[in-house]
VMD Tcl script that builds the backbone (N, CA, C; Angstrom):
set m [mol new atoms 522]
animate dup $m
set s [atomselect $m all]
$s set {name element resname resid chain x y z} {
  {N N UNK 1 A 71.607 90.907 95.417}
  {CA C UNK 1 A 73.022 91.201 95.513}
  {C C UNK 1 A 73.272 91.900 96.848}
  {N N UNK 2 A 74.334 91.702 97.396}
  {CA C UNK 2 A 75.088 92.606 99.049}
  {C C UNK 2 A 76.366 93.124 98.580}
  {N N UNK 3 A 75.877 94.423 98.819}
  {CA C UNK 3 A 76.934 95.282 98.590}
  {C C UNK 3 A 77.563 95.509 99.916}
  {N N UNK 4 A 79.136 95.382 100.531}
  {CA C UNK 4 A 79.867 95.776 101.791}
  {C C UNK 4 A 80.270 96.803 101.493}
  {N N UNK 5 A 79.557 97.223 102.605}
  {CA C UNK 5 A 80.089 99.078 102.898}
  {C C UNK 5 A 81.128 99.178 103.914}
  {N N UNK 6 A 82.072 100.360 103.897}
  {CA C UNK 6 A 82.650 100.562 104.988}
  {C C UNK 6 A 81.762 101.048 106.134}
  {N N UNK 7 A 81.654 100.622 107.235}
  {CA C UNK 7 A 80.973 101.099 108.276}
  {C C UNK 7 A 81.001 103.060 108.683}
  {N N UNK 8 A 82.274 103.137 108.655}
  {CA C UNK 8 A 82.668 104.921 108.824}
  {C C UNK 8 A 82.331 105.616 108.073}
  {N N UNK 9 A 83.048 105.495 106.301}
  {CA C UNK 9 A 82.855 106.801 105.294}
  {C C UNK 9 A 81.678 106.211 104.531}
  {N N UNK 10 A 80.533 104.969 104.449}
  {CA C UNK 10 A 79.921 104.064 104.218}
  {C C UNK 10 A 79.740 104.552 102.282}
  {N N UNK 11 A 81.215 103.815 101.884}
  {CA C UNK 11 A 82.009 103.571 100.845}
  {C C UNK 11 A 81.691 102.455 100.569}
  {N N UNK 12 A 81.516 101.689 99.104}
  {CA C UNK 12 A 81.295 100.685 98.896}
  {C C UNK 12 A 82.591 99.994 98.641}
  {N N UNK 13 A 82.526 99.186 98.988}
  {CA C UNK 13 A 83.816 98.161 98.622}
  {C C UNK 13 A 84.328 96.808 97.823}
  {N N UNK 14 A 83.477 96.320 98.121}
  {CA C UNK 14 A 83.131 95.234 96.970}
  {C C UNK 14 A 81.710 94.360 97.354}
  {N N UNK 15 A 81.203 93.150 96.486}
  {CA C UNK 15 A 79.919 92.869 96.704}
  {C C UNK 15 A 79.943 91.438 96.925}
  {N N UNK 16 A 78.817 90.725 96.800}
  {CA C UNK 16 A 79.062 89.042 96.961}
  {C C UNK 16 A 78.981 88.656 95.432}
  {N N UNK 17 A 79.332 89.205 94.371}
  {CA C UNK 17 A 79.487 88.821 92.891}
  {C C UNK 17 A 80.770 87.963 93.170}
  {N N UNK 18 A 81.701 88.337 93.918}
  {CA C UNK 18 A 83.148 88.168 93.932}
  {C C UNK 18 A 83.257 86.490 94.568}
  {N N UNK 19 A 84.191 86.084 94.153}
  {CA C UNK 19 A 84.432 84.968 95.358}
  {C C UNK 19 A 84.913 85.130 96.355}
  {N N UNK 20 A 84.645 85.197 97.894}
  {CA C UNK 20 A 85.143 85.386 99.053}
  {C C UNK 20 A 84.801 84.418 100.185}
  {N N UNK 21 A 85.698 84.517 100.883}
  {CA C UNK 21 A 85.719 83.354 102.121}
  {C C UNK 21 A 85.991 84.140 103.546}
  {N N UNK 22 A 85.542 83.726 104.806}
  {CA C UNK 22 A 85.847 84.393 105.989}
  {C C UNK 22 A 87.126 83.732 106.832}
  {N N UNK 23 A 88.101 84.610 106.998}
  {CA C UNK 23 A 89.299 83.653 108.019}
  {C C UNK 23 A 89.376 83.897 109.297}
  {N N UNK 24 A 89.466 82.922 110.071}
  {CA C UNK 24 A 89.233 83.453 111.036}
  {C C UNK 24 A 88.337 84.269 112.060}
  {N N UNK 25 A 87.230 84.341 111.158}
  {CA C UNK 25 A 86.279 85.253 111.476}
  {C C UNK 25 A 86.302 86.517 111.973}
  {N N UNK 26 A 87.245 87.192 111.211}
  {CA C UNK 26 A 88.178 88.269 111.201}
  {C C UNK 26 A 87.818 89.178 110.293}
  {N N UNK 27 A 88.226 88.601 109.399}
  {CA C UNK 27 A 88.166 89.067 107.813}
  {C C UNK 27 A 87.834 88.170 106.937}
  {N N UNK 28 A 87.333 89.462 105.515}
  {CA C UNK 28 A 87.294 88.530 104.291}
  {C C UNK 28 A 88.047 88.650 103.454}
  {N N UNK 29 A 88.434 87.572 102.886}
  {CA C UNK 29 A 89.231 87.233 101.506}
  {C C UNK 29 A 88.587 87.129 100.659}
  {N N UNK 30 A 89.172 88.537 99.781}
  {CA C UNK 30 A 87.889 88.316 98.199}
  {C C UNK 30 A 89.225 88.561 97.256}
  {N N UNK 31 A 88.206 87.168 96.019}
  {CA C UNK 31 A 89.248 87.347 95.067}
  {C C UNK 31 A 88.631 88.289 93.614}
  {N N UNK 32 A 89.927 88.644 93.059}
  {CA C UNK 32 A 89.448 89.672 92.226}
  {C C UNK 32 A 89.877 88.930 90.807}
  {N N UNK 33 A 89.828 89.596 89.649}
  {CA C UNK 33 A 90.416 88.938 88.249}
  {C C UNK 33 A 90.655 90.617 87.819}
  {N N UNK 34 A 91.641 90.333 86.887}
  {CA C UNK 34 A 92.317 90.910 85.647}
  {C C UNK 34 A 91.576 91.309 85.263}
  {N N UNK 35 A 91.334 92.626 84.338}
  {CA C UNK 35 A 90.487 92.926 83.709}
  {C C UNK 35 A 90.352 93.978 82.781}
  {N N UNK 36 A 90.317 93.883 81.477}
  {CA C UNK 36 A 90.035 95.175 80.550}
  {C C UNK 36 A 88.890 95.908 80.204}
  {N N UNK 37 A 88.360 96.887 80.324}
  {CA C UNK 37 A 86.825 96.970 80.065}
  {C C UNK 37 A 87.026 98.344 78.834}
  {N N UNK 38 A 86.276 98.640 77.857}
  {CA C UNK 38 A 86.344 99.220 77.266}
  {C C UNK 38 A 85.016 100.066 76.686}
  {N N UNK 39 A 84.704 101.229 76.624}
  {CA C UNK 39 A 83.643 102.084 76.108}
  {C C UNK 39 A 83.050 101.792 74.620}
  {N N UNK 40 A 83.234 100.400 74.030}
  {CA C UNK 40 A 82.952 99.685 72.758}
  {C C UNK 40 A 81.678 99.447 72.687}
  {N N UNK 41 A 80.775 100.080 71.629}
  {CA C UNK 41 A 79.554 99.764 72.098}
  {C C UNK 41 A 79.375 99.680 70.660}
  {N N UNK 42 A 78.031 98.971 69.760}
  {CA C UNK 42 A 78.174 98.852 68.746}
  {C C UNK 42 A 77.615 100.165 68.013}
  {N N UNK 43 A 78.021 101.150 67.206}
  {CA C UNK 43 A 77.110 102.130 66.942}
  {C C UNK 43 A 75.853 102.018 66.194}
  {N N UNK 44 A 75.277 100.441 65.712}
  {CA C UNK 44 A 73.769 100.508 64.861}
  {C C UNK 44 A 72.756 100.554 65.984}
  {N N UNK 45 A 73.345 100.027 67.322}
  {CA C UNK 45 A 72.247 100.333 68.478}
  {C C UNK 45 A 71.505 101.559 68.411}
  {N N UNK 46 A 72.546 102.643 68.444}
  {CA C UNK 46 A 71.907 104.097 68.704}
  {C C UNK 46 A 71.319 104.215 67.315}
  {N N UNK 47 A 71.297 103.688 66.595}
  {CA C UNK 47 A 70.725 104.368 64.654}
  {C C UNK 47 A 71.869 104.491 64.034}
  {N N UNK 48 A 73.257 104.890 64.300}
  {CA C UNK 48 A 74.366 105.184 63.527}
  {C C UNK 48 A 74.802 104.268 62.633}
  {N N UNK 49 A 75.009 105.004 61.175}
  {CA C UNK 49 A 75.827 104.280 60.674}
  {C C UNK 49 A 77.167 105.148 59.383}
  {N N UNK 50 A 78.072 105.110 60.417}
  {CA C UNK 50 A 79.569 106.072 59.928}
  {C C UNK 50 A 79.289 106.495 58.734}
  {N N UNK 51 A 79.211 105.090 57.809}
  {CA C UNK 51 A 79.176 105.247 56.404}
  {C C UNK 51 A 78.211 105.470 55.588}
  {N N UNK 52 A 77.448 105.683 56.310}
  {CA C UNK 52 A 75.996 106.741 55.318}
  {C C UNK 52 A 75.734 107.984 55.757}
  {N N UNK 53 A 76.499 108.359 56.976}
  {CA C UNK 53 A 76.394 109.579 57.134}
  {C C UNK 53 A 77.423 110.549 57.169}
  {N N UNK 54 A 77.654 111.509 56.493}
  {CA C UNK 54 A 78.958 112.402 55.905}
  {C C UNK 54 A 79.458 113.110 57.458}
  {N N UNK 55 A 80.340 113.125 57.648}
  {CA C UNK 55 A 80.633 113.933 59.180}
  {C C UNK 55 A 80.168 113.615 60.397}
  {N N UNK 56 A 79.634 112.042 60.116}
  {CA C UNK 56 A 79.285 111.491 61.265}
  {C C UNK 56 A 79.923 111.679 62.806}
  {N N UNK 57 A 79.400 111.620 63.809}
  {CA C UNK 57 A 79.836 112.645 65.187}
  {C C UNK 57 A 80.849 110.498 65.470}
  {N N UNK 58 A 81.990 110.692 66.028}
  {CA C UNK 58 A 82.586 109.628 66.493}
  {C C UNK 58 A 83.065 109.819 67.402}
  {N N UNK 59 A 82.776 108.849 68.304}
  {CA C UNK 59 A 82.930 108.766 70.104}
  {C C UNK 59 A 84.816 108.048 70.355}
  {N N UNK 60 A 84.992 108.360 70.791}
  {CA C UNK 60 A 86.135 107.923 71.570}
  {C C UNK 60 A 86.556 106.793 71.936}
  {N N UNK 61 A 87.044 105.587 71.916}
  {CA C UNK 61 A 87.417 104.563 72.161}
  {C C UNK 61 A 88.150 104.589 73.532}
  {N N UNK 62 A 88.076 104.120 74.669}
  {CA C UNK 62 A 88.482 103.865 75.460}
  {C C UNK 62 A 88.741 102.612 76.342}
  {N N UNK 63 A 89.721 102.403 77.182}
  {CA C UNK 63 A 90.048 100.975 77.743}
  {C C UNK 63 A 90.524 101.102 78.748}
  {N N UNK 64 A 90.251 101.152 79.882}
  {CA C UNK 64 A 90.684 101.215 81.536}
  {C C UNK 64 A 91.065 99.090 81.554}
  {N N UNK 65 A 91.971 98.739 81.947}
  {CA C UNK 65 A 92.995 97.808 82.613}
  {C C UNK 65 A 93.030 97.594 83.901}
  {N N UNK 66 A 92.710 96.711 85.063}
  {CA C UNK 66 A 92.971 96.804 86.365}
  {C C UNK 66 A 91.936 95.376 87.161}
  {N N UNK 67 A 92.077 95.616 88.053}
  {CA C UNK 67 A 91.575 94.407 89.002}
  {C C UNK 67 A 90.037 94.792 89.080}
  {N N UNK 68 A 89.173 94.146 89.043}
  {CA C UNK 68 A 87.743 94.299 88.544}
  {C C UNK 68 A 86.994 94.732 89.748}
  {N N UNK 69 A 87.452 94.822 91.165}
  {CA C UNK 69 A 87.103 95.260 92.057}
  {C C UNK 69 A 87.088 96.607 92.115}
  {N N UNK 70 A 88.657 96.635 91.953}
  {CA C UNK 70 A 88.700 97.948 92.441}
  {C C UNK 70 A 88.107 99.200 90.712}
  {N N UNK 71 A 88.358 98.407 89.935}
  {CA C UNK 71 A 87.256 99.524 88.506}
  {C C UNK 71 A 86.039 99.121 89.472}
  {N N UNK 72 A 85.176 98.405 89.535}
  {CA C UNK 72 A 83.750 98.100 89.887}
  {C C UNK 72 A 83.395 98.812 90.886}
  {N N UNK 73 A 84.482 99.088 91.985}
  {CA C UNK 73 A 83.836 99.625 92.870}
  {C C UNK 73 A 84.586 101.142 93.329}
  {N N UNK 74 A 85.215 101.525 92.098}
  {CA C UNK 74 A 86.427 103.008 92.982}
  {C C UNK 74 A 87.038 103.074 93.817}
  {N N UNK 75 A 87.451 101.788 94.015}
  {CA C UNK 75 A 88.552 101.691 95.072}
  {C C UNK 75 A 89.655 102.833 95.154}
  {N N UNK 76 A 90.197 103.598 96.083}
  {CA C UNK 76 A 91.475 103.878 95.605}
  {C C UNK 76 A 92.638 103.724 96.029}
  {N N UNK 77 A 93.697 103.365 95.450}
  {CA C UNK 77 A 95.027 103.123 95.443}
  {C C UNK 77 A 95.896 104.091 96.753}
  {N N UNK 78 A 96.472 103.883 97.892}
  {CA C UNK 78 A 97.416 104.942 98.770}
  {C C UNK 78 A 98.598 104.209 98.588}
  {N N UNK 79 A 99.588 105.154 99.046}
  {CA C UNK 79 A 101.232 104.652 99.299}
  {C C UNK 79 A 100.866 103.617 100.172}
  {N N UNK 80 A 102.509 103.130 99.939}
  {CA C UNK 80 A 102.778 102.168 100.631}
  {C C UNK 80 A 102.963 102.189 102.243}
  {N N UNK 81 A 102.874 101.698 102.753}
  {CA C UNK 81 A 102.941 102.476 104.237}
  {C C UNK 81 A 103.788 100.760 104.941}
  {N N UNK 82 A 105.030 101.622 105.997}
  {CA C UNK 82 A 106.199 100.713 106.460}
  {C C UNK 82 A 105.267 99.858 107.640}
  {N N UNK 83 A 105.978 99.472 108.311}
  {CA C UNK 83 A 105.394 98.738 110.035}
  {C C UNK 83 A 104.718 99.995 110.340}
  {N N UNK 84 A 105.988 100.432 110.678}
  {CA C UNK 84 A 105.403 101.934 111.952}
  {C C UNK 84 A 104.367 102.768 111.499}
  {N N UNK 85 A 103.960 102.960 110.213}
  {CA C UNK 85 A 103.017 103.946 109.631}
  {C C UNK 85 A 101.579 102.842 109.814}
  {N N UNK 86 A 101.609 101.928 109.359}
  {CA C UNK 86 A 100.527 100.453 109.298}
  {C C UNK 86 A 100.192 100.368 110.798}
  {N N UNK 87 A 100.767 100.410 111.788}
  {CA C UNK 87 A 100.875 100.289 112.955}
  {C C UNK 87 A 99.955 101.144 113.557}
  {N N UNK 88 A 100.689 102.619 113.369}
  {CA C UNK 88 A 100.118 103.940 113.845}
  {C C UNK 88 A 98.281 103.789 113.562}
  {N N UNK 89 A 97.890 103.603 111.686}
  {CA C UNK 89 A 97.330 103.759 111.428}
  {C C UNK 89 A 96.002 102.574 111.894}
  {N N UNK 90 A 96.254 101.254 111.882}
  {CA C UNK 90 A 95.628 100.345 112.621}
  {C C UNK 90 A 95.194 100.765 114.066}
  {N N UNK 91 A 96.289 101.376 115.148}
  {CA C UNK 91 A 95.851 101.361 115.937}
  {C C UNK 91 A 94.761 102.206 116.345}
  {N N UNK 92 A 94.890 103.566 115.709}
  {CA C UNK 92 A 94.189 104.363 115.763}
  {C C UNK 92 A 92.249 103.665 115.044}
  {N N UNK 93 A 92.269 103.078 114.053}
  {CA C UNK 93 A 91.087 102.408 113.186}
  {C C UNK 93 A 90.587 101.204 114.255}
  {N N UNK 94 A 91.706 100.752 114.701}
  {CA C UNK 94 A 91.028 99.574 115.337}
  {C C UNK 94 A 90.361 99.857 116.774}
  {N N UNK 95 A 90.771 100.649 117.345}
  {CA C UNK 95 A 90.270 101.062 118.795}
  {C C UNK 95 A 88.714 102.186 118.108}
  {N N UNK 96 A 88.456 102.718 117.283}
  {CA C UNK 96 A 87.402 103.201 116.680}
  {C C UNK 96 A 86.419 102.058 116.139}
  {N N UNK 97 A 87.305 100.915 115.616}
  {CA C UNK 97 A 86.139 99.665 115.203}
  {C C UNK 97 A 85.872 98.837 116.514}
  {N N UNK 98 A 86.228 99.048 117.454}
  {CA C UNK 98 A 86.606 98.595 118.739}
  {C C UNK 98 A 84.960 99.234 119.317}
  {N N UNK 99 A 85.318 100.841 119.667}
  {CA C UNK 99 A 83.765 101.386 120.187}
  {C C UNK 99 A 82.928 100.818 119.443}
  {N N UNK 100 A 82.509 100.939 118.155}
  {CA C UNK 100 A 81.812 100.492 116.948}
  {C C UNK 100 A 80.636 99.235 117.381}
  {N N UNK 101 A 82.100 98.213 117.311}
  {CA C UNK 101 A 81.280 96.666 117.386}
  {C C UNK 101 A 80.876 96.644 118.921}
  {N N UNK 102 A 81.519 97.567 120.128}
  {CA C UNK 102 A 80.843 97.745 121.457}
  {C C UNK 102 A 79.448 98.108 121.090}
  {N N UNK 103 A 79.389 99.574 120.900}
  {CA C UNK 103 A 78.361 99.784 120.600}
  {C C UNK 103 A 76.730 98.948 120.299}
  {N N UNK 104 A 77.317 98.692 119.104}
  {CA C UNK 104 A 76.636 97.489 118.009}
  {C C UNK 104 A 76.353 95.996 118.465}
  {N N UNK 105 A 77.463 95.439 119.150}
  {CA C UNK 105 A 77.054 94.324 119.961}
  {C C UNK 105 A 77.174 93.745 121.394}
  {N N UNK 106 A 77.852 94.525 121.777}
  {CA C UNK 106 A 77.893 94.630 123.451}
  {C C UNK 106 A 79.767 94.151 123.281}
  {N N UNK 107 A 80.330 94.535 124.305}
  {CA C UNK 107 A 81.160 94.725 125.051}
  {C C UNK 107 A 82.453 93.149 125.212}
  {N N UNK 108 A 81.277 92.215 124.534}
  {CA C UNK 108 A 81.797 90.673 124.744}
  {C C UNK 108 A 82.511 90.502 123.544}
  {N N UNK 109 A 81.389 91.457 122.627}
  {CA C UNK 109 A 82.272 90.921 121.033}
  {C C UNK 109 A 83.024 91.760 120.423}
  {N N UNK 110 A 83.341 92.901 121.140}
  {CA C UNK 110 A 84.611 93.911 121.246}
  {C C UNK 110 A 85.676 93.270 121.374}
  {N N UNK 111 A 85.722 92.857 123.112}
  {CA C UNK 111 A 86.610 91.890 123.248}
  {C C UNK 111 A 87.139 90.775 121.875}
  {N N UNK 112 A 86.124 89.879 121.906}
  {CA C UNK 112 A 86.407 88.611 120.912}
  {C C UNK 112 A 86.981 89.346 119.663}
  {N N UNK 113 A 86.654 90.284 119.245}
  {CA C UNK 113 A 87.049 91.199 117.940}
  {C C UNK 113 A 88.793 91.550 118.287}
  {N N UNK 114 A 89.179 92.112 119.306}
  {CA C UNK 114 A 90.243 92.600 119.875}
  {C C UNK 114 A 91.115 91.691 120.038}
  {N N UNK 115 A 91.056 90.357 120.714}
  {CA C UNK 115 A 91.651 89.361 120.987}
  {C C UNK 115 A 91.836 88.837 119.353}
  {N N UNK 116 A 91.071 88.593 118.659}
  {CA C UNK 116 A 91.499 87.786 116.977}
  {C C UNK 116 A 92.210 88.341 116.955}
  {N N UNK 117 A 92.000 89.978 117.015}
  {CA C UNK 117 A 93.148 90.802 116.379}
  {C C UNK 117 A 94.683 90.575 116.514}
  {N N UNK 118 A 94.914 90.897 117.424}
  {CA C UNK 118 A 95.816 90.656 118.234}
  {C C UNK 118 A 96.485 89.288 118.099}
  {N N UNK 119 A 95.811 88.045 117.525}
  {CA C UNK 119 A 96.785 86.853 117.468}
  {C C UNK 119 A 96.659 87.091 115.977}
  {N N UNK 120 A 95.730 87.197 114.654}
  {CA C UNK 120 A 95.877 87.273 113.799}
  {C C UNK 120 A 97.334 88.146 112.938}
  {N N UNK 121 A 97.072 89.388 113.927}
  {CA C UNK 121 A 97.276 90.517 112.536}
  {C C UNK 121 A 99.173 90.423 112.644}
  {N N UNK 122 A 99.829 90.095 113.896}
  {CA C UNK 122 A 101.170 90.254 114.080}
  {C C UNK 122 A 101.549 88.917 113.379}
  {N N UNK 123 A 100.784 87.336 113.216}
  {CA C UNK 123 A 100.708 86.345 112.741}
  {C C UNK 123 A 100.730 86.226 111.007}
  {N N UNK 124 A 99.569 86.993 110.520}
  {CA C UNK 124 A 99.514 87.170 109.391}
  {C C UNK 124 A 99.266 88.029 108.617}
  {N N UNK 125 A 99.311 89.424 108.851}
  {CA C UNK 125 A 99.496 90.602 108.161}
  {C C UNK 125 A 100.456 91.100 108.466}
  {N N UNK 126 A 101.393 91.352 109.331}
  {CA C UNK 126 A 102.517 92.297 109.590}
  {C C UNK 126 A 103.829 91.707 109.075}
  {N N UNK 127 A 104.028 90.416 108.977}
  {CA C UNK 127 A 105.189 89.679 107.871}
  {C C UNK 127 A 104.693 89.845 106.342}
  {N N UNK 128 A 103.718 89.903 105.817}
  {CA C UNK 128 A 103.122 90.053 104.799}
  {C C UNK 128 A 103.096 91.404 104.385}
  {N N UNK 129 A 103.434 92.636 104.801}
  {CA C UNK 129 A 103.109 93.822 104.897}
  {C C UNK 129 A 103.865 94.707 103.307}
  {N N UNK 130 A 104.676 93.760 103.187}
  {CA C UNK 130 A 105.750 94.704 102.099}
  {C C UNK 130 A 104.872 94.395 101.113}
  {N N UNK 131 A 104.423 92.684 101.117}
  {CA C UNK 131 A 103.624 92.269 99.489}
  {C C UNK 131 A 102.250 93.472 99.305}
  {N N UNK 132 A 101.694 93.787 100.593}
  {CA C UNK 132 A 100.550 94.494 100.398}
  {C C UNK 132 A 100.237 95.629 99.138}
  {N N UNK 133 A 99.391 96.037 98.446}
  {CA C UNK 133 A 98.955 97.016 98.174}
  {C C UNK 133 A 98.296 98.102 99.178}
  {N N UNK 134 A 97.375 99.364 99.315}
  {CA C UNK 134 A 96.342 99.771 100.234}
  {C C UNK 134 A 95.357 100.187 99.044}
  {N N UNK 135 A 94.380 99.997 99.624}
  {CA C UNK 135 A 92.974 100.632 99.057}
  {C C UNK 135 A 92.214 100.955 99.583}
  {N N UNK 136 A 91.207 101.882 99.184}
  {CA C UNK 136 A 90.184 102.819 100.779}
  {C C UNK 136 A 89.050 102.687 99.449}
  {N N UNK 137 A 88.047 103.050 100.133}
  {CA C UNK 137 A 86.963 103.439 99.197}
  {C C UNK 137 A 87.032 104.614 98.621}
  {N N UNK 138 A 86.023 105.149 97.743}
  {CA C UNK 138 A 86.196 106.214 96.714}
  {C C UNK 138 A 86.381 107.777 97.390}
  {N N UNK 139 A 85.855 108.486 97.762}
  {CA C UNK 139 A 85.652 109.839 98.008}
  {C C UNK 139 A 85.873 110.339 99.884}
  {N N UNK 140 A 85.186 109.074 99.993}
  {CA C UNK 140 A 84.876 109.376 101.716}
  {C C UNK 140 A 86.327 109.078 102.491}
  {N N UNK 141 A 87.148 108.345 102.535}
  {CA C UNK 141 A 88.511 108.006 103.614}
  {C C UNK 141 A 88.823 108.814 104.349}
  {N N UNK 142 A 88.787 110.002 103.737}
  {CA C UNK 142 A 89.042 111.204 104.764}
  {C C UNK 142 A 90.551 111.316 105.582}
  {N N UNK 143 A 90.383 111.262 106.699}
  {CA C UNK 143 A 92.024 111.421 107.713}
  {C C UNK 143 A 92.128 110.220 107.977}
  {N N UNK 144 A 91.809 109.195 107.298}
  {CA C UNK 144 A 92.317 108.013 107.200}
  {C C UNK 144 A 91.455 107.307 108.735}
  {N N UNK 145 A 89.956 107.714 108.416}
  {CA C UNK 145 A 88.839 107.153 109.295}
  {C C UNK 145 A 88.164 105.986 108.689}
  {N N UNK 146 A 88.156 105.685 107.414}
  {CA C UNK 146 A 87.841 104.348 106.883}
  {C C UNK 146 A 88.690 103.340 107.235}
  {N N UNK 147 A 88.279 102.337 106.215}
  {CA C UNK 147 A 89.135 101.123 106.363}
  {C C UNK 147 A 90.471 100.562 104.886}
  {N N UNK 148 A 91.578 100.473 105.484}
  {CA C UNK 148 A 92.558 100.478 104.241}
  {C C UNK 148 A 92.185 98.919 103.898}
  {N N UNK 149 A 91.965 98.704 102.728}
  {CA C UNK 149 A 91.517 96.898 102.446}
  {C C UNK 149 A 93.584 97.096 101.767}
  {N N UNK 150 A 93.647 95.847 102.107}
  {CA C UNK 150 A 95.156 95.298 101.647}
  {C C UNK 150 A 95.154 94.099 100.767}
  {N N UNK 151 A 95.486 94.516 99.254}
  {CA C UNK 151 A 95.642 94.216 98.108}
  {C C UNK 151 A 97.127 93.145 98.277}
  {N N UNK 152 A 96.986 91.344 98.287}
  {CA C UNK 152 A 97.808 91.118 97.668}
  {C C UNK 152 A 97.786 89.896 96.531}
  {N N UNK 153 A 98.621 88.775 96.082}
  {CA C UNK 153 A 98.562 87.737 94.952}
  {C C UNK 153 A 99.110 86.810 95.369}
  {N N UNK 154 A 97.956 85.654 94.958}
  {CA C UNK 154 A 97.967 84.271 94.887}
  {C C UNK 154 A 99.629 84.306 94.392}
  {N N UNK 155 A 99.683 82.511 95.022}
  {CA C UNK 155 A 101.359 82.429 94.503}
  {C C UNK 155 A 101.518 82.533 92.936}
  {N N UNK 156 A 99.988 82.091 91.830}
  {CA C UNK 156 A 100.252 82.142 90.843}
  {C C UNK 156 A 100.434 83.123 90.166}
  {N N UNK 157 A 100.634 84.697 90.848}
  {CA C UNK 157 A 100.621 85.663 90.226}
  {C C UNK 157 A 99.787 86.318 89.562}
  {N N UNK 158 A 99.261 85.641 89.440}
  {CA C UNK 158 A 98.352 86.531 88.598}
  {C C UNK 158 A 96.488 86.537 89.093}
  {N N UNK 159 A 96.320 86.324 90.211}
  {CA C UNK 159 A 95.292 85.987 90.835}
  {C C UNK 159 A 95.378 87.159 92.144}
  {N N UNK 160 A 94.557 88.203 92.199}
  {CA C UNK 160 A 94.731 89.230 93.038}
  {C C UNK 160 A 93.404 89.226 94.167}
  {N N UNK 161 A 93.770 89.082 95.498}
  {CA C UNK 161 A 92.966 89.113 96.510}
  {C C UNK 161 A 92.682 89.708 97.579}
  {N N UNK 162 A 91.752 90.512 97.809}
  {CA C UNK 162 A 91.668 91.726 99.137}
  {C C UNK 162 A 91.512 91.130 100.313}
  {N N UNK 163 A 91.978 91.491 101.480}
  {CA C UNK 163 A 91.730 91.438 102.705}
  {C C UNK 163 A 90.817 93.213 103.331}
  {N N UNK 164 A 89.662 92.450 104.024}
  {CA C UNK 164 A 88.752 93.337 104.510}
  {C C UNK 164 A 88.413 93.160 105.744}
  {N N UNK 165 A 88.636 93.925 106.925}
  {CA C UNK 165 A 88.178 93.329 107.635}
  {C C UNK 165 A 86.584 93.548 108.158}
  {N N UNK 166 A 86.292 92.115 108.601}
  {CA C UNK 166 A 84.540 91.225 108.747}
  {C C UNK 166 A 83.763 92.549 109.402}
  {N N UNK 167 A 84.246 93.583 110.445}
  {CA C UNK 167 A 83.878 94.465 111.861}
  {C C UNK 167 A 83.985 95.578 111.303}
  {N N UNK 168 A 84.682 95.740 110.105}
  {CA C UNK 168 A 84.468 97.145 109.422}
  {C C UNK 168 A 83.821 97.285 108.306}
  {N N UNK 169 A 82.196 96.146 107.903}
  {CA C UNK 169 A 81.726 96.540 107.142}
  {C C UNK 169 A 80.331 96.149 107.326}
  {N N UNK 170 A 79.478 96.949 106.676}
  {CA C UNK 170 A 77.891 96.460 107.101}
  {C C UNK 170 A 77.648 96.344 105.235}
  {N N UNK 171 A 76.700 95.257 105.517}
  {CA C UNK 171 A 75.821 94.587 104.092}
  {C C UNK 171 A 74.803 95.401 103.902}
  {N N UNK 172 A 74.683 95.403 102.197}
  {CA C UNK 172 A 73.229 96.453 102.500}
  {C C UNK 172 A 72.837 95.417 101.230}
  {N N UNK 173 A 71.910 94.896 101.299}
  {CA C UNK 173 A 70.883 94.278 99.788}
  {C C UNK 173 A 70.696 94.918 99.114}
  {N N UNK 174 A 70.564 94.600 97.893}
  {CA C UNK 174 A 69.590 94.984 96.688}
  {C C UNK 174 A 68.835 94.296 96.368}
}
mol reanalyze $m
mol bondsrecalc $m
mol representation Tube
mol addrep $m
């Protein structure tokens, strides 16, 4: 299994369980499903059984609801953020993923990284911006030094899919 980390707060984000595709060689598109999960476990596993034992200890029933990514992996949920806030906040992330992939791969694929950007994101994220959700990874985001993945849905509604981008995440195996 490959788990994608955020490169910065190195947050997990989602894994290759998911179905995902690369656009552009930009980013990935991963799709997520619906999902109920619940703390239902059978109690004869552990030895229990309610009805032979007087005052038997009983656990709690529980049911968390949500997109299987973000339960699976602690995604978390931020406001909505307009142009100008999305803007601010990109520019600042992207000139940091900018040193990054310098760093990491020389100076050529900064560029090539910078240039997608730049025809992609005013093309197809910034008209798209209202449908978005945001999501960061769990604990680490910090002053907003990670990466916001943008939550939106297939036309059928009911089919929910992240955008990540490809330069802000490193694979780690299991």
């Amino acid at each position: 299994m490959i788990i994608f980390r955020d490169v910065f707060t190195e947050d997990e984000l989602f894994s290759d369980s998911y179905k995902y595709k690369i656009v552009d060689d930009l980013y990935y598109e991963v799709e997520g499903k619906l999902t109920t999960r619940s703390n239902d476990f059978d109690d004869a596993l552990i030895g229990a059984n309610a009805s032979a034992e007087d005052g038997a200890e009983t656990f709690d029933r529980q049911q968390e609801s949500g997109i299987d990514i973000v339960l699976n992996h602690s995604l978390m949920k931020h406001d909505a953020y307009d142009k100008k806030a999305y803007m601010q906040y990109l520019k600042k992330y992207m000139k940091r993923l900018a040193e990054h992939v310098k760093n990491e791969k020389g100076e050529d694929a900064a560029k090539v990284m910078k240039d997608k950007l730049n025809e992609s994101v005013p093309k197809k994220i910034l008209p798209n911006l209202k449908n978005y959700d945001f999501y960061s990874g769990g604990e680490n985001f910090g002053d907003q030094e990670g990466m916001l993945a943008l939550l939106d849905w297939r036309e059928d509604g009911v089919t929910p899919f992240f955008i990540f981008f490809k330069d802000g995440l490193v694979q780690e195996k299991f």
